[in-house]
C-alpha positions as CSV (number, residue, x, y, z in Angstrom):
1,X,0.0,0.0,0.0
2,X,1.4,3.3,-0.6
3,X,2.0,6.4,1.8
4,X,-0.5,8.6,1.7
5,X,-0.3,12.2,0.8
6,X,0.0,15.0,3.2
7,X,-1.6,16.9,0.3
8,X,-4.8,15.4,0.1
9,X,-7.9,17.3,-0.8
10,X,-11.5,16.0,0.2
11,X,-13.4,16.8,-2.7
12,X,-17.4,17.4,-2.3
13,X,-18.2,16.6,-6.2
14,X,-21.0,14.6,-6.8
15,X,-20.3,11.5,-7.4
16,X,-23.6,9.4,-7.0
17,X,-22.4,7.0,-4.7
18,X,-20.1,5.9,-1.7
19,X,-19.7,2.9,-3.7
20,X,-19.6,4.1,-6.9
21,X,-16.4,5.7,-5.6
22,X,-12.6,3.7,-6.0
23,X,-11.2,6.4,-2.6
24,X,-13.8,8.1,-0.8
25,X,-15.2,9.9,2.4
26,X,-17.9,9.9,3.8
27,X,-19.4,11.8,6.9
28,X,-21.9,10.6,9.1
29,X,-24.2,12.4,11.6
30,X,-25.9,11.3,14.4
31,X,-29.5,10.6,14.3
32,X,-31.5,10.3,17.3
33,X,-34.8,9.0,15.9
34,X,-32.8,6.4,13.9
35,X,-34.4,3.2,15.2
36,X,-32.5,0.5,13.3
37,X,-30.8,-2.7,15.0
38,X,-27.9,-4.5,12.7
39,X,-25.8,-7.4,13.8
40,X,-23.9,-9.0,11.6
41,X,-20.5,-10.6,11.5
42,X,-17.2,-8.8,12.6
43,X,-13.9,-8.6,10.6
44,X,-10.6,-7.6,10.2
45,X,-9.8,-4.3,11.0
46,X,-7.8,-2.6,8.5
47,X,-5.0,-1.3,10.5
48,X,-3.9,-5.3,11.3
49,X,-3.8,-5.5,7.4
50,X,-1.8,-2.9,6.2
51,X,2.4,-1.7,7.9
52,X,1.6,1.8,6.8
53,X,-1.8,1.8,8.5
54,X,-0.6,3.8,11.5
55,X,1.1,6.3,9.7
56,X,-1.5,7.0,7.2
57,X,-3.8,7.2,9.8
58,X,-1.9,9.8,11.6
59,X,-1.3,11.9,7.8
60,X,-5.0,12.3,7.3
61,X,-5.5,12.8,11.0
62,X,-3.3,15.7,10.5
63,X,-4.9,16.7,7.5
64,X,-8.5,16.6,8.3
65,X,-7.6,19.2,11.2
66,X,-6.0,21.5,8.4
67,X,-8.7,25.0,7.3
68,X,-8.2,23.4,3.8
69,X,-8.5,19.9,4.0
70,X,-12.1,20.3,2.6
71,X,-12.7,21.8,-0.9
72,X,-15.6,23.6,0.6
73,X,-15.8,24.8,4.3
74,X,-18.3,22.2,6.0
75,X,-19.7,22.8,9.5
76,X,-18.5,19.8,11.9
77,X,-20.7,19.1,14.5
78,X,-19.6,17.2,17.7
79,X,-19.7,13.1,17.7
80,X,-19.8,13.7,14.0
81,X,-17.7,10.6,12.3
82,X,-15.7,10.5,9.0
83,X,-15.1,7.4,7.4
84,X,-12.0,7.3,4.3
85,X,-12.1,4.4,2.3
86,X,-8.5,4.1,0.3
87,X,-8.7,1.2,-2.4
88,X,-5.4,-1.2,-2.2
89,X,-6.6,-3.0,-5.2
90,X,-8.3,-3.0,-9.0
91,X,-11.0,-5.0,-8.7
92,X,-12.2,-2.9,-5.9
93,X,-11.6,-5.8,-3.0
94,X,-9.4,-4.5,-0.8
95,X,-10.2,-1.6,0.8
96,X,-8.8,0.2,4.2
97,X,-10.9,2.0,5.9
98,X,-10.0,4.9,8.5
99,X,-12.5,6.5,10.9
100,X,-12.4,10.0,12.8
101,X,-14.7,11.3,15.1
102,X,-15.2,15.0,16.1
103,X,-15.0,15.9,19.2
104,X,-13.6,19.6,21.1
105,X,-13.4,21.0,17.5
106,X,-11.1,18.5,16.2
107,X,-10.4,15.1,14.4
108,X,-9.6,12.4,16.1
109,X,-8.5,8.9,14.9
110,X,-11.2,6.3,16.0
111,X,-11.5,3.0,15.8
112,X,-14.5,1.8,13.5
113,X,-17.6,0.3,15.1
114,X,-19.7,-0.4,11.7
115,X,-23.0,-1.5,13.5
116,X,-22.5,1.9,15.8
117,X,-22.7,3.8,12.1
118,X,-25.5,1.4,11.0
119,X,-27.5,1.5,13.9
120,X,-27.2,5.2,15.2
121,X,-26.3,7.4,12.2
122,X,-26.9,8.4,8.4
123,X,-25.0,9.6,6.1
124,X,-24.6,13.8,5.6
125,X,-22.6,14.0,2.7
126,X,-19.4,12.2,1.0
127,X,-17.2,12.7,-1.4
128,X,-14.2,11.9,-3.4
129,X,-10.0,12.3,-2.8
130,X,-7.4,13.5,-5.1
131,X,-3.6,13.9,-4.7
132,X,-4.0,10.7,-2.4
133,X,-0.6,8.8,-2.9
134,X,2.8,10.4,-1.8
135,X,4.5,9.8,-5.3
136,X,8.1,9.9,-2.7
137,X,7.7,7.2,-0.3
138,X,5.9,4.1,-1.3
139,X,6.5,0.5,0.0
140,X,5.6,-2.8,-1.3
């Protein structure tokens, strides 16, 4: 998997889809009348997959807190999450997901609880990523 980029932008274009998308975000909100209940089976976390996992994870966390991370300014409300999906393959099947919450005004690397998202929040808005890999440090 490569480095990624302390460069990247998080674009707002629309784009149709979360899954329509090869590297995407997505931001969730909390939803108190929400009123679904999920289970499901657990797997892998993405971080036990990948050795650059911690310090991409620490880039975007870095990034995300940056004025202009987004391409438009977006108003970040408390317990807010933002998932980043980053595509490690071509046919789509290998994906490593980070999560942030937003807490105290800032980003926060959290670790993903899927049937927390599922159960207890919808999606606000997503988007798409450019300038994503750092084109100088890459490994294998």
């Amino acid at each position: 998997m490569c480095v990624i980029s302390d460069k990247i932008t998080f674009c707002t274009c629309n784009s149709g889809s979360v899954e329509a998308l090869k590297n995407y975000w997505a931001l969730y909100r909390a939803d108190k009348g929400k009123n679904e209940f999920l289970i499901g089976e657990p797997m892998l976390p993405s971080e036990f997959t990948d050795p650059n996992y911690k310090m991409n994870s620490l880039t975007l966390s870095k990034r995300l807190n940056e004025p202009d991370a987004f391409d438009i300014p977006i108003e970040f409300k408390s317990k807010d999450q933002l998932l980043v999906g980053l595509n490690n393959s071509a046919d789509g099947a290998d994906t490593l997901t980070y999560c942030f919450i937003f807490s105290k005004g800032k980003w926060r690397k959290q670790s993903i609880d899927v049937f927390q998202l599922i159960n207890e929040y919808k999606e606000f808005t997503f988007g798409k990523m450019q300038q994503i890999k750092n084109a100088n440090k890459t490994t294998q």
